[in-house]
Backbone bond lengths (Angstrom), bond angles and torsions (degrees), N, CA, C in turn:
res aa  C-N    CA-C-N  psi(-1)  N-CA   C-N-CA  omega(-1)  CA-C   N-CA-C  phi
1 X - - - 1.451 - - 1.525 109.06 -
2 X 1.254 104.04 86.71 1.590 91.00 -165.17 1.985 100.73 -146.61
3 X 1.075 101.24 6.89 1.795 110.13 174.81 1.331 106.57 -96.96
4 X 1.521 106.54 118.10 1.436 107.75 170.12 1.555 116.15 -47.87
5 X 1.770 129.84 134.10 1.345 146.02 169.34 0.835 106.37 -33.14
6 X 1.599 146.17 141.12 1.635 160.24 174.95 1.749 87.04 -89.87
7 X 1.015 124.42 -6.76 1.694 109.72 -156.86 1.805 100.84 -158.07
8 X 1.038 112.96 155.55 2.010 119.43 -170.31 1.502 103.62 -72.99
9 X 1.329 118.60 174.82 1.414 117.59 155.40 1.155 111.21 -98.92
10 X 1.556 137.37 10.11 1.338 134.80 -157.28 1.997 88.69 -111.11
11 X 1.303 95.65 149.98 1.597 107.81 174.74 1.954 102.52 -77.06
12 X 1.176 98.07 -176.97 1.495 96.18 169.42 1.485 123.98 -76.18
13 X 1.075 137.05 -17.45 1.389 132.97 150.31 1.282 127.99 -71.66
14 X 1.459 118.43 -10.51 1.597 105.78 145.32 2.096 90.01 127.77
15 X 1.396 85.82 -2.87 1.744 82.97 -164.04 1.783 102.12 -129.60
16 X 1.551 110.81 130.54 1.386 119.09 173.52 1.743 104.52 -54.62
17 X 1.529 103.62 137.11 1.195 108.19 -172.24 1.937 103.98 -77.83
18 X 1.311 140.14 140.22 1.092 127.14 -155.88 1.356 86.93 -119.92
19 X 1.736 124.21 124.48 1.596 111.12 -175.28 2.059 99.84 -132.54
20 X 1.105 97.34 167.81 1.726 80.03 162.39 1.793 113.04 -126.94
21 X 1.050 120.96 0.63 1.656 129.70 131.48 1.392 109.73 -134.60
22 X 0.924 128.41 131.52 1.719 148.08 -179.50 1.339 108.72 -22.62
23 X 1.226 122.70 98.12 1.629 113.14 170.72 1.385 93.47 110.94
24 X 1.427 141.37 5.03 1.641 138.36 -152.75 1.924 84.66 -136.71
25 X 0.651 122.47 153.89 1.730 128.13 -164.78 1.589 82.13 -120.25
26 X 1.688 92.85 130.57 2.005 95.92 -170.22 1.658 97.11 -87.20
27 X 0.956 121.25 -168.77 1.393 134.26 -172.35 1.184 112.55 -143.79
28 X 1.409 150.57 161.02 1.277 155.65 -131.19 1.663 110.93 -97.99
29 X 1.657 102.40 -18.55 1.441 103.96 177.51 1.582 101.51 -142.93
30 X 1.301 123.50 121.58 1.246 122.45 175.17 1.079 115.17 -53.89
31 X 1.614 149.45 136.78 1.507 151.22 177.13 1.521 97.50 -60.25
32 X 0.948 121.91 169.78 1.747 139.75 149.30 0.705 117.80 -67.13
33 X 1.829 150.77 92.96 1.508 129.63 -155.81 1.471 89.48 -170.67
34 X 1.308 105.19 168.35 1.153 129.92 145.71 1.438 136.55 -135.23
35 X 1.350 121.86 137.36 1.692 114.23 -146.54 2.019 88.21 -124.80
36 X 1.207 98.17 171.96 1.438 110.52 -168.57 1.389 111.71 -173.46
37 X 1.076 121.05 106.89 1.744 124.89 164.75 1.854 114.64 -155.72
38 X 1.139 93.89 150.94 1.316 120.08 -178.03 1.651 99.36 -36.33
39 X 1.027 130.29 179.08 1.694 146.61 -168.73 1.688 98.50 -99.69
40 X 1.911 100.15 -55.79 1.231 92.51 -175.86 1.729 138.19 -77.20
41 X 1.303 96.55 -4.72 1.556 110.94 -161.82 1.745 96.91 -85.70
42 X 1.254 127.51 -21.14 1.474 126.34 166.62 1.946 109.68 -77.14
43 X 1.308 92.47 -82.39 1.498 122.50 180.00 1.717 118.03 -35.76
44 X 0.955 86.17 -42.75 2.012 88.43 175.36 1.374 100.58 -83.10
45 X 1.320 139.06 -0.23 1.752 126.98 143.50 1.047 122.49 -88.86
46 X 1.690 112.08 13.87 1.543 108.02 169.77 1.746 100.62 -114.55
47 X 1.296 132.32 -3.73 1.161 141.10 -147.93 1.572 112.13 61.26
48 X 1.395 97.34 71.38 1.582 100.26 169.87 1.829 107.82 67.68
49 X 1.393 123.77 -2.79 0.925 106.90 -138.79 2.326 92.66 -118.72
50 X 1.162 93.72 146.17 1.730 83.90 174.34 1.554 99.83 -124.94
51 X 1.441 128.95 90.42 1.633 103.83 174.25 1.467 118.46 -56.30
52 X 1.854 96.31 -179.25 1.895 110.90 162.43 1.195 129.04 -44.08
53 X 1.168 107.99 82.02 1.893 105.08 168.02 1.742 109.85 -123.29
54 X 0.678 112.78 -145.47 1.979 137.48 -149.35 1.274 130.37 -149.53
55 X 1.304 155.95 132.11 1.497 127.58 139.11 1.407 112.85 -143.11
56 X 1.631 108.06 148.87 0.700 128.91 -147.25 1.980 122.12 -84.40
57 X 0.832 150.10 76.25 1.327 156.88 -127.64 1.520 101.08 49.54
58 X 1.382 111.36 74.24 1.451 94.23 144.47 1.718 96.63 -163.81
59 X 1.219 97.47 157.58 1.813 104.33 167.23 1.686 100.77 -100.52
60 X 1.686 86.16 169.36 1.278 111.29 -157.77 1.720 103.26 -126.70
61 X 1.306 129.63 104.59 1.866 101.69 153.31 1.415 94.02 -130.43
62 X 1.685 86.86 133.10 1.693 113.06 158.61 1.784 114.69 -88.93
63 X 1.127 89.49 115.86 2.287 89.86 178.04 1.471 77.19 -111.60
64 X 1.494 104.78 117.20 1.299 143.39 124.55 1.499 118.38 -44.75
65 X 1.317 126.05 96.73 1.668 115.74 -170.86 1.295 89.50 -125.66
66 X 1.401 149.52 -3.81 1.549 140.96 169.00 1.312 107.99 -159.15
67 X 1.333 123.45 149.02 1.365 128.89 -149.53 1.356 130.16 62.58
68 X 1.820 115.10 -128.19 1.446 129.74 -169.62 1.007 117.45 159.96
69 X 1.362 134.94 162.26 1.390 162.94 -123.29 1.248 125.17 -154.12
70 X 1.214 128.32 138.99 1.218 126.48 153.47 1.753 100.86 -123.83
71 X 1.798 86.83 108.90 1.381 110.50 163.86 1.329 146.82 -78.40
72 X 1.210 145.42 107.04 1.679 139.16 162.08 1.078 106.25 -83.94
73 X 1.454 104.69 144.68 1.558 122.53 158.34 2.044 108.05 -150.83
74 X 1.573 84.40 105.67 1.303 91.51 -177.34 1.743 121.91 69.93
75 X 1.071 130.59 -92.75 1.233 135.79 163.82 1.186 143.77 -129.37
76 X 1.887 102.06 19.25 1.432 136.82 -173.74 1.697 106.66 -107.85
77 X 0.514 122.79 149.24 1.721 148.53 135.22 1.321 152.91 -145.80
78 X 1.054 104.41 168.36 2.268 112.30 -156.79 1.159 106.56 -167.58
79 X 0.860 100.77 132.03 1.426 125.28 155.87 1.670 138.51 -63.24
80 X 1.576 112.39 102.08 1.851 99.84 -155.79 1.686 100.84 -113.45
81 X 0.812 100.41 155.32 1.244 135.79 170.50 1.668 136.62 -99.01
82 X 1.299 136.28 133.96 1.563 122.97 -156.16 1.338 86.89 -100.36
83 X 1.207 142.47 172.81 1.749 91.76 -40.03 1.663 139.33 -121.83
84 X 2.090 88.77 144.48 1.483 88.52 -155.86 1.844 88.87 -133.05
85 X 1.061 107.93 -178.19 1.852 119.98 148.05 1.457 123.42 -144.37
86 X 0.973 106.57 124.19 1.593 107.98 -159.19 2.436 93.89 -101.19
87 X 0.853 98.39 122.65 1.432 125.90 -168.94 1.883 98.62 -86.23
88 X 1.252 97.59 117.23 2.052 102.05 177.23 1.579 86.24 -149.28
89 X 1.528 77.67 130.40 1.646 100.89 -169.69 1.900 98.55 -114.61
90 X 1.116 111.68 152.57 1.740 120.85 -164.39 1.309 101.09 -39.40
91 X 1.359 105.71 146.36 1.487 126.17 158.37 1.938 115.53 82.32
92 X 1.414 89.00 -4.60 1.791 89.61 167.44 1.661 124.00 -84.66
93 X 0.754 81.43 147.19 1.669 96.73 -174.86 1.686 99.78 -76.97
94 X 1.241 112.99 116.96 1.733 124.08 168.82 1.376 129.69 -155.61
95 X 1.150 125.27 154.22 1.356 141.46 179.59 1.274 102.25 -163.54
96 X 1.652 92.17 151.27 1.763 133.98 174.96 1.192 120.11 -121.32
97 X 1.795 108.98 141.29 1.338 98.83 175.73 1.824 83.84 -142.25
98 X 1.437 91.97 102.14 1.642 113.06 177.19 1.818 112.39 -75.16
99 X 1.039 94.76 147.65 1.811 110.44 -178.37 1.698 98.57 -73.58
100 X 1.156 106.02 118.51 1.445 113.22 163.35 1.228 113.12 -46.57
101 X 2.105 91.95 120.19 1.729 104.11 163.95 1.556 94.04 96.16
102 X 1.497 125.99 -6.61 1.885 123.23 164.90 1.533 102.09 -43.10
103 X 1.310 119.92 159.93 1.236 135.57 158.72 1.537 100.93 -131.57
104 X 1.201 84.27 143.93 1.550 117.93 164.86 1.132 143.41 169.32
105 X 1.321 138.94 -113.65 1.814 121.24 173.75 2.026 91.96 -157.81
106 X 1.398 131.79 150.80 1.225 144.54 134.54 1.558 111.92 -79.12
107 X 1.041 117.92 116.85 1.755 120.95 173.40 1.434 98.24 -113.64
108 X 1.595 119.49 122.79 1.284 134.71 162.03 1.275 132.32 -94.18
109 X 1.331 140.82 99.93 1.502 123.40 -169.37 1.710 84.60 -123.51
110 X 1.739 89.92 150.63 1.386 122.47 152.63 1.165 135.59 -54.52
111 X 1.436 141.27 102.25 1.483 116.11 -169.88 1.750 143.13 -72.79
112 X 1.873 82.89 9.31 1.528 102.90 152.90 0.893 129.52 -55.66
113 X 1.717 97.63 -46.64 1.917 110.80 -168.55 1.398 114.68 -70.77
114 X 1.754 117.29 -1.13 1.539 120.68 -175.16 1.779 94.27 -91.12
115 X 1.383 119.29 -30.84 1.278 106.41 -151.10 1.733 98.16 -115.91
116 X 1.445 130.24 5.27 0.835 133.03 -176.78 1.457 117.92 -109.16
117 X 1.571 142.66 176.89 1.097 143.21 165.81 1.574 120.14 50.85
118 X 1.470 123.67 -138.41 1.551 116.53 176.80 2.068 108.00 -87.01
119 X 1.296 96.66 1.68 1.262 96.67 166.79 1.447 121.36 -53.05
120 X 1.482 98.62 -71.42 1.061 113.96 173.78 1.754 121.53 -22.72
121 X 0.749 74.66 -52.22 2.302 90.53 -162.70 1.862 85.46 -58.01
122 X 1.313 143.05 -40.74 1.323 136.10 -176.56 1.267 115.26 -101.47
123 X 1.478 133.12 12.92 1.439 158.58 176.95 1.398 85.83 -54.17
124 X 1.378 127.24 -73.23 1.610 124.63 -164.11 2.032 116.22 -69.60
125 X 1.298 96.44 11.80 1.892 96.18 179.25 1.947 103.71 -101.97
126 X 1.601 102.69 -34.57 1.608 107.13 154.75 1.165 139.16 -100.20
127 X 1.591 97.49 -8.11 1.539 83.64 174.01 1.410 157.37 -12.56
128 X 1.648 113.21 -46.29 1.160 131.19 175.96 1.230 108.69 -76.89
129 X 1.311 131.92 -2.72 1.342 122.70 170.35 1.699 120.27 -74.24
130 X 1.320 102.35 -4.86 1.216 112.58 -165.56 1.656 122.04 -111.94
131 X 0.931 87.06 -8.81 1.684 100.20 -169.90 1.751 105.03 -86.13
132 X 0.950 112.61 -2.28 1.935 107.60 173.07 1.188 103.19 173.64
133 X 1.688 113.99 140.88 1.243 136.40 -171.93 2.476 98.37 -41.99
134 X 1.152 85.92 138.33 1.404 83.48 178.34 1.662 113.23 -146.78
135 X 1.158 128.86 150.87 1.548 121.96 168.74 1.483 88.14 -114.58
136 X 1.359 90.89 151.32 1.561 136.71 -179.85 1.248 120.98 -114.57
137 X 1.586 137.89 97.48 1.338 132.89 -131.08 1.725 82.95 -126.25
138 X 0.844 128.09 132.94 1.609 150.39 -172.96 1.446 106.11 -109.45
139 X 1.071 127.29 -26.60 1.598 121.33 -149.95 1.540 112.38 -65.07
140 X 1.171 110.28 -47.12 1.711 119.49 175.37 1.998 99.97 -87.09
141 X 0.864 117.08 35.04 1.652 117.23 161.76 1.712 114.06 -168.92
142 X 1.498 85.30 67.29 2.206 111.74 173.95 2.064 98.57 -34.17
143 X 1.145 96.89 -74.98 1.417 127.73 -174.74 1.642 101.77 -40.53
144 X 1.102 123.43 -45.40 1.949 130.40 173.78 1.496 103.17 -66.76
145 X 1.860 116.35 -53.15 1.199 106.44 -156.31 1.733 97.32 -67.94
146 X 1.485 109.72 -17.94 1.703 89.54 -152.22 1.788 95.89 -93.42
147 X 1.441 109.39 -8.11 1.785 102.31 155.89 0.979 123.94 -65.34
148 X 1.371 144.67 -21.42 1.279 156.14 -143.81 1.568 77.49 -129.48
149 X 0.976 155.83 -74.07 1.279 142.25 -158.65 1.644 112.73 -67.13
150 X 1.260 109.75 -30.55 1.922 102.59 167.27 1.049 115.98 -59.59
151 X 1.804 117.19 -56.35 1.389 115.54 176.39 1.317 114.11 -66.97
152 X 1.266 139.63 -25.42 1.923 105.01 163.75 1.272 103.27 -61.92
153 X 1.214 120.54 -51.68 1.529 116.14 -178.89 1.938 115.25 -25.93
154 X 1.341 83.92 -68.31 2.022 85.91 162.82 1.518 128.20 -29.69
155 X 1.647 80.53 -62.08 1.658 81.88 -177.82 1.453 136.96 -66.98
156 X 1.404 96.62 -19.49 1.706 102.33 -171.60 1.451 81.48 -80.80
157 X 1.337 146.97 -43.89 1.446 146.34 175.92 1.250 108.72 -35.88
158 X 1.853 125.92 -61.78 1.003 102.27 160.16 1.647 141.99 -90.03
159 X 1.329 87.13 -0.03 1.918 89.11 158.92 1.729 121.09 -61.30
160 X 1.171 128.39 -44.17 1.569 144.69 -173.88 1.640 101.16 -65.29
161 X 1.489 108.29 -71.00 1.500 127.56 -165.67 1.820 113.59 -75.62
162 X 1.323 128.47 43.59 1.449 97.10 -154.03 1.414 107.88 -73.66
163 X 1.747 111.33 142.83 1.445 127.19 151.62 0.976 123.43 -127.30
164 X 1.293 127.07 -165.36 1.709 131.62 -164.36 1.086 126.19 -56.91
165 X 1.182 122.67 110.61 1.220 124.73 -144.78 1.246 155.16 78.44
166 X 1.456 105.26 20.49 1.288 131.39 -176.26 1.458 129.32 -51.28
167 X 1.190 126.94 -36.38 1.486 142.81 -171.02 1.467 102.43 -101.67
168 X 1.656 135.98 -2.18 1.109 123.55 176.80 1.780 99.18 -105.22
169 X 1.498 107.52 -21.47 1.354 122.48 -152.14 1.681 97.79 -77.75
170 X 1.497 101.38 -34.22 1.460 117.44 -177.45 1.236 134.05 -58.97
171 X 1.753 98.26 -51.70 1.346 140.17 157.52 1.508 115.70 -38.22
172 X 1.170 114.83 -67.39 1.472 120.52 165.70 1.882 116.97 -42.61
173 X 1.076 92.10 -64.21 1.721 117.46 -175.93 1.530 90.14 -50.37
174 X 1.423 132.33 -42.78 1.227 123.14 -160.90 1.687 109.05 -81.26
175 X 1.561 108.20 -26.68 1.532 119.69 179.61 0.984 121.79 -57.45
176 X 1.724 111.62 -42.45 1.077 153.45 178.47 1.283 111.83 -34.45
177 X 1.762 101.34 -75.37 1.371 107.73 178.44 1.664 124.23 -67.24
178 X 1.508 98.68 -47.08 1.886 106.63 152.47 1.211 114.48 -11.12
179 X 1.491 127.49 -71.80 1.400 141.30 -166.67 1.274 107.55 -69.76
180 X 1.414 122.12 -40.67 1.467 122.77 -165.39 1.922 94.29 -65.73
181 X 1.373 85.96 -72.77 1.461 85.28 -179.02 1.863 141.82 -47.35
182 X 1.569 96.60 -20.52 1.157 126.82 162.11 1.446 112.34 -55.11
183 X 1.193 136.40 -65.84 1.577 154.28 143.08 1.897 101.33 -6.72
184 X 1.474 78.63 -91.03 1.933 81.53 -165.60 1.936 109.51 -35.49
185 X 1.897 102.16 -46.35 1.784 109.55 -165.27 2.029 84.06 -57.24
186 X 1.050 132.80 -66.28 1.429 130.89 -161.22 1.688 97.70 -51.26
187 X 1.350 109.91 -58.84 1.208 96.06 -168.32 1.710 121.52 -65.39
188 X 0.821 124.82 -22.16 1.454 125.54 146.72 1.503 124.51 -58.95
189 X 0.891 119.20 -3.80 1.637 124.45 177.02 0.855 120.33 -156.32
190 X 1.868 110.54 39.75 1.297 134.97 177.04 1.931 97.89 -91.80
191 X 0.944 143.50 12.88 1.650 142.80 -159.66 1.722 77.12 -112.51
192 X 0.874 140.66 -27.86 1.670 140.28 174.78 1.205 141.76 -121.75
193 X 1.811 89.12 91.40 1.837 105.78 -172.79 1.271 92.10 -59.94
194 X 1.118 126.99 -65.16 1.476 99.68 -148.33 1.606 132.36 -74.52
195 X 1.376 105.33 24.73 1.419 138.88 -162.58 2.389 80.67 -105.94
196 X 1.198 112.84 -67.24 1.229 138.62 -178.78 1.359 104.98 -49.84
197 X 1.226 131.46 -37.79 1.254 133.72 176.81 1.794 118.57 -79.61
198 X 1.375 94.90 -37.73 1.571 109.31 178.69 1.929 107.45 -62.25
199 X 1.443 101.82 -46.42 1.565 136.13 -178.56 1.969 95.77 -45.94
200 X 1.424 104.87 -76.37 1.511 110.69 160.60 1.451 123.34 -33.16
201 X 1.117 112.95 -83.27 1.762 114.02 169.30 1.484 102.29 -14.55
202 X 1.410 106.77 -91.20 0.880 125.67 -164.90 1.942 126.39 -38.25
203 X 1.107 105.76 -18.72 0.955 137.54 -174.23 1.932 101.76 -84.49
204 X 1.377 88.43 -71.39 1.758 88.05 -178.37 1.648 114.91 -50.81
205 X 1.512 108.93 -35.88 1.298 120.86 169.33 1.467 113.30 -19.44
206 X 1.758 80.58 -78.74 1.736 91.64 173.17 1.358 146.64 -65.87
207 X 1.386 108.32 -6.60 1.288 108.72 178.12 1.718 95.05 -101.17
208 X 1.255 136.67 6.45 1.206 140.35 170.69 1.548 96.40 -72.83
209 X 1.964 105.24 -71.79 1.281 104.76 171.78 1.423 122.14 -21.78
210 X 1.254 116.11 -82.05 1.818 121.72 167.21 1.189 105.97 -11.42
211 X 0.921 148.39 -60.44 1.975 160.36 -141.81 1.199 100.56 -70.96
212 X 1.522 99.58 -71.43 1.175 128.76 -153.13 1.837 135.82 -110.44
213 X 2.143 88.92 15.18 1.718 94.45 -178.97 1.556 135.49 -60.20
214 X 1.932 88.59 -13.54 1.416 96.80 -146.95 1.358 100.87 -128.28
215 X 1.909 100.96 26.74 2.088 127.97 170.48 1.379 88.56 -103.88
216 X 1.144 146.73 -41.05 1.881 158.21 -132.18 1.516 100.58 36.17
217 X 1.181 91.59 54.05 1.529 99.58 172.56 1.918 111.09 -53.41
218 X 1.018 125.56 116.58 1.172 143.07 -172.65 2.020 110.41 -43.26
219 X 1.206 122.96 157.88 1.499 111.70 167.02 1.578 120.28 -78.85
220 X 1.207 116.98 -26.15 1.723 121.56 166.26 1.669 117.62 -68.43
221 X 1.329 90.61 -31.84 1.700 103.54 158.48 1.425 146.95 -45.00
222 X 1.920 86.00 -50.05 1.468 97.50 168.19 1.715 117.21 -105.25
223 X 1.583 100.53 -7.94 1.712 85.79 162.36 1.609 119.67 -73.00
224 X 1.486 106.16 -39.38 1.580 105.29 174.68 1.411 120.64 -49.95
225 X 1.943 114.72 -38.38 1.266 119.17 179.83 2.258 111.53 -65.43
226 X 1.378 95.99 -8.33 1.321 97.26 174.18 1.465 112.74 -114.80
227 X 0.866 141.03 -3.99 1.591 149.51 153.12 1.969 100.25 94.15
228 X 1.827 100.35 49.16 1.601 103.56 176.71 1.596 93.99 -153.64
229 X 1.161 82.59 146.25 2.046 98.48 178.39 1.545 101.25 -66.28
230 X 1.301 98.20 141.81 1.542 118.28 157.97 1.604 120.54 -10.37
231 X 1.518 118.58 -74.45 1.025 139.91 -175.10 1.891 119.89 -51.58
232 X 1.665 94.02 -48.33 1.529 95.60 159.24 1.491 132.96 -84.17
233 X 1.462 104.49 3.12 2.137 114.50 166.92 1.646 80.56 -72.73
234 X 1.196 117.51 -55.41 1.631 106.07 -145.15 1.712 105.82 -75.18
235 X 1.385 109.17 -16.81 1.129 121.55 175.87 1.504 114.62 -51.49
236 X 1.788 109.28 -47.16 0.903 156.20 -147.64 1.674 104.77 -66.18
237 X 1.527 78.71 -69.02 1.408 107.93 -166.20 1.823 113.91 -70.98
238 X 1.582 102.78 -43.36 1.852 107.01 158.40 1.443 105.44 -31.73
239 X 1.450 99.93 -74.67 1.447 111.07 -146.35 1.881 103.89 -61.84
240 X 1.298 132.04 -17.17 1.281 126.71 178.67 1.244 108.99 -117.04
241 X 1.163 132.55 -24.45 1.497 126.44 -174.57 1.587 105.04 -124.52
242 X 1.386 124.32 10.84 1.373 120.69 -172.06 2.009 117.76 45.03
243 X 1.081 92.55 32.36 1.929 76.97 -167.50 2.126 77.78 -141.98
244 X 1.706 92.39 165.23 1.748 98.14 177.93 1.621 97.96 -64.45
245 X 1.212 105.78 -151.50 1.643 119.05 164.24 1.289 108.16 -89.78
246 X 1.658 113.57 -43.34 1.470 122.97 -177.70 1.601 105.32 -44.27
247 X 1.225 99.40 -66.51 1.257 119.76 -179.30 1.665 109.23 -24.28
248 X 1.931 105.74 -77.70 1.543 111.65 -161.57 1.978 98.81 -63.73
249 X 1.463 108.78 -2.78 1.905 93.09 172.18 1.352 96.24 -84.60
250 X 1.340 113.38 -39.71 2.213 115.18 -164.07 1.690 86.47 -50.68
251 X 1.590 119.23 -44.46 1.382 125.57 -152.12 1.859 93.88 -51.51
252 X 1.226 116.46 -62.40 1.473 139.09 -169.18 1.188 103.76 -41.89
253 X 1.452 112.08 -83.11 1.538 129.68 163.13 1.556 123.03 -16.15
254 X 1.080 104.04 -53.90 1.542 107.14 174.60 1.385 123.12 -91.89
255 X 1.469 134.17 6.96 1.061 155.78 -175.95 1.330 105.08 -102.42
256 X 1.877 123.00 -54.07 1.460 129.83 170.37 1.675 104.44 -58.07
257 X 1.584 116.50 -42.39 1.668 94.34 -162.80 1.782 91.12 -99.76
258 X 1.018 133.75 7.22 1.651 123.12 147.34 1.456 106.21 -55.01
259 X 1.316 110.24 -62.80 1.709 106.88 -158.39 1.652 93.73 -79.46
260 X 1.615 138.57 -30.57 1.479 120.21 -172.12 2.236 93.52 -63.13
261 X 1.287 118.80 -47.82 1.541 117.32 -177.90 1.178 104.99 -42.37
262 X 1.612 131.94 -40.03 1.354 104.18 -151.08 1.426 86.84 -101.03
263 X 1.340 130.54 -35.27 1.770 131.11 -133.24 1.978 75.75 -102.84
264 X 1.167 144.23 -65.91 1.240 142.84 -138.02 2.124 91.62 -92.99
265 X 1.328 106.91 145.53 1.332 112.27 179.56 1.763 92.83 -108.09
266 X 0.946 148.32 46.33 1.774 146.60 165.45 1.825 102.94 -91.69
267 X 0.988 122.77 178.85 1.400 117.94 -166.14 1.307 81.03 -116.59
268 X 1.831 111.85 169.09 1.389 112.50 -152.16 1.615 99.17 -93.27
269 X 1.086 117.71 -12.70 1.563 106.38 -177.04 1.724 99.29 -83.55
270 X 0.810 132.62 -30.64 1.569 117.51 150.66 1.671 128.56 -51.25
271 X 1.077 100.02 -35.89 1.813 109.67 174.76 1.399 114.07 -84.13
272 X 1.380 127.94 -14.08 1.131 141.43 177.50 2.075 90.98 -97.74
273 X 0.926 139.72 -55.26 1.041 118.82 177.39 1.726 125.24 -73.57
274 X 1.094 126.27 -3.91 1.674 154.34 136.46 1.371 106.17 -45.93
275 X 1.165 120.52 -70.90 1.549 113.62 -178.27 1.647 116.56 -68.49
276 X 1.220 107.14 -0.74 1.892 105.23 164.57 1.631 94.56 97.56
277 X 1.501 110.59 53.77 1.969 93.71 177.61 2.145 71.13 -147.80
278 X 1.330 84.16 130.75 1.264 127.89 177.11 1.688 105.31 -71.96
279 X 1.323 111.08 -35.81 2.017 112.66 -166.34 1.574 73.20 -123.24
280 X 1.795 112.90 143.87 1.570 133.37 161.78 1.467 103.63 -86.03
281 X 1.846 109.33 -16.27 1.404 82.54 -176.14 1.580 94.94 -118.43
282 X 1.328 136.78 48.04 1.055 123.74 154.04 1.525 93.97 -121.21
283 X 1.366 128.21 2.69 1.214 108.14 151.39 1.417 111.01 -93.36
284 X 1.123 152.28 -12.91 1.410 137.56 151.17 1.067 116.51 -58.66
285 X 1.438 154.26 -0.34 1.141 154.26 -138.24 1.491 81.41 -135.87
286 X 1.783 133.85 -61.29 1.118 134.49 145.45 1.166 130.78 33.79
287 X 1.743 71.47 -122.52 1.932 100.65 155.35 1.542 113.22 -31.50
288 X 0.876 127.05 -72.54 2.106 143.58 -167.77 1.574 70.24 -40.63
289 X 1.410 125.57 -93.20 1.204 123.79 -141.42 1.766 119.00 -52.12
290 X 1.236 99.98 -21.30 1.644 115.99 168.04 1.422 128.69 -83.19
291 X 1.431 101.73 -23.68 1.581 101.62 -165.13 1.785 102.70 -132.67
292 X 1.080 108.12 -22.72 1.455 116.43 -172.14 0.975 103.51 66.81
293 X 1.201 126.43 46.25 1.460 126.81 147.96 1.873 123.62 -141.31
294 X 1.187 135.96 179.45 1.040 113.89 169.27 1.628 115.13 -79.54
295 X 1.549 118.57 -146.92 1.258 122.08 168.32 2.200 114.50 -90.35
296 X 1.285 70.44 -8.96 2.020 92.72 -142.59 1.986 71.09 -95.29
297 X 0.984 100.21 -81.37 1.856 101.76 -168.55 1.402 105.06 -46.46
298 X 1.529 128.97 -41.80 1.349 108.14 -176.38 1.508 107.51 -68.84
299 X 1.337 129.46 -21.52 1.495 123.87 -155.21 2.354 83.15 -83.93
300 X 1.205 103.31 -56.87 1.188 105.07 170.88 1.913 125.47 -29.30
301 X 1.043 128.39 -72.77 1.170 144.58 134.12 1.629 120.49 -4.49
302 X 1.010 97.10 -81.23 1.823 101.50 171.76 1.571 114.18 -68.42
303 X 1.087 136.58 5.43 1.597 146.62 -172.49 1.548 82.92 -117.18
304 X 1.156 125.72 -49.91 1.641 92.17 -158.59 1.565 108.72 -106.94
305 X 1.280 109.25 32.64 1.695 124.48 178.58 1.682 89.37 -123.78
C-alpha cells in the first residue's frame, strides 16, 4: 500500500462517512460484539463496491480467500490478491473495490473485546497486529491461509446458529485467528529485531496501562515500572501507535468510562469515582474536554440511539 490515492477519503460533503458496519449509521458508543459475514453478502449491494468511511472503536480484518481488491487505506493503495487479510484498526479511513464473485469473510471486533475478559490476558501475543493498517500476504504459506480460513469458517457457524455457549466459543475462535495471523505479520517482519523488541516494550507498556488506568498512574511512573526514561515511552509510543504515552492511557480511560456510561446504570459521579478521579466534576470537565460532550449528555445520547 504504498501509491499515493487517485481519489480523497472524504465523501462529497467534505466529511468521512462514520459507520459501525458499512451502510449501518454508527452510534455514539460501539456495542461489545463481534460481527462476521461473508465479503459478498454486504458488497454485491454496493456493486462489489465498499466506499471511504471509518469506525469508530472497532477493528476490522478482511481475509481475502478468492479473488482481489483494490484497497485504500487513508492515502495508500494496492492492489491484493487472495490469499491475504488486510487488518484496519479504528478510525482509518478505507474502502474496497473487490473483483466480482471474491470470497471471503469481514470480521468485526469491538475494541472492548481486545481489552476485556480472557482476551485480555493474550492481548500482548497480538498486539502488534494492531497498531497500523497492515496486509497479511498468505501466498507462500497455503497451509496458514487454509487455518485461518476454517476458523472463520467456525465462527460465522457460530455467529448464524447460536448455542450453548456461544460468546465463549467465539471468543476463542477469535484468538485463534488473532494468533494465526499474528505469526505470518511477525514472520514477515521477522528480518527486524529491533523492530521486535520495540513491538515487546511496547506491549508490556500496555498491559501495565490495563493494571493500572484507573491508579492515574503518572508517565515517569510507568517508564520507571519498565526500566526506560520518559522520553523513550513517548518515543515509543509515536513510533507504533502514533499518539504520546499520555495520550494511549487518556485513550483507555476514556474508552472504560464510555462503555461504564452506557453499559452500567450508577450515576456518573460514582463512575467517575470508580475510574480513580477524586473530583466528579473534574472528571466531567474531562470527558467535555475529550469528547465534547458531558458525561450526563453522552450517556443520554447513546441510550436513546
Amino acid at each position: 500500500m504504498e501509491q499515493p490515492a487517485d481519489g480523497t477519503a472524504q465523501s462529497r460533503s467534505g466529511a468521512v462517512p462514520l459507520f459501525a458496519l458499512y451502510g449501518e449509521e454508527a452510534r455514539l458508543t460501539d456495542a461489545e460484539f463481534i460481527h462476521i459475514e461473508d465479503i459478498e453478502s454486504r458488497s454485491r449491494l454496493y456493486d462489489w463496491g465498499i466506499g471511504s468511511h471509518t469506525h469508530r472503536g472497532l477493528f476490522q480484518l478482511v481475509a481475502v480467500l478468492d479473488g482481489g481488491a483494490r484497497v485504500q487505506i487513508d492515502d495508500r493503495v494496492a492492489e491484493v490478491a487472495a490469499p491475504c487479510v488486510i487488518v484496519v484498526p479504528p478510525a482509518v479511513v478505507h474502502s474496497f473495490q473487490f473483483q466480482p464473485g471474491s470470497h471471503g469473510y469481514v470480521l468485526t471486533v469491538a475494541e472492548v473485546m481486545l481489552f476485556d475478559g480472557a482476551s485480555a490476558q493474550s492481548r500482548p501475543l497480538f498486539e502488534a497486529l494492531f497498531l497500523r493498517p497492515c496486509l497479511i500476504d498468505f501466498t507462500d504459506a497455503p497451509a496458514a491461509a487454509e487455518r485461518v480460513s476454517t476458523l472463520l469458517d467456525q465462527l460465522m457457524t457460530e455467529f448464524r446458529w447460536p448455542q450453548l455457549g456461544r460468546s465463549a466459543m467465539c471468543e476463542w475462535l477469535l484468538r485463534g485467528v488473532l494468533l494465526l495471523l499474528e505469526r505470518q505479520r511477525a514472520a514477515a517482519a521477522g528480518a527486524d529485531p529491533a523492530e521486535r523488541v520495540r513491538t515487546e516494550l511496547f506491549a508490556r507498556f500496555r498491559a501495565l496501562v490495563e493494571d493500572h488506568f484507573t491508579d492515574h498512574w503518572t508517565i515517569p511512573r510507568y517508564a520507571d515500572a519498565l526500566g526506560i526514561t520518559e522520553s523513550r515511552l513517548n518515543r515509543l509510543c509515536r513510533h507504533l501507535a502514533g499518539r504520546s504515552a499520555f495520550e494511549v492511557v487518556q485513550d483507555r480511560l476514556l474508552l472504560e468510562a464510555k462503555r461504564r456510561l452506557v453499559y452500567i446504570a450508577a450515576p456518573v459521579a460514582m463512575i467517575a469515582y470508580e475510574l480513580g478521579f477524586q473530583d466528579p466534576g473534574y472528571f466531567n470537565r474531562v470527558f467535555k474536554k475529550l469528547t465534547g460532550k458531558t458525561p450526563a449528555a453522552f450517556r443520554r445520547e447513546a441510550r436513546s440511539e
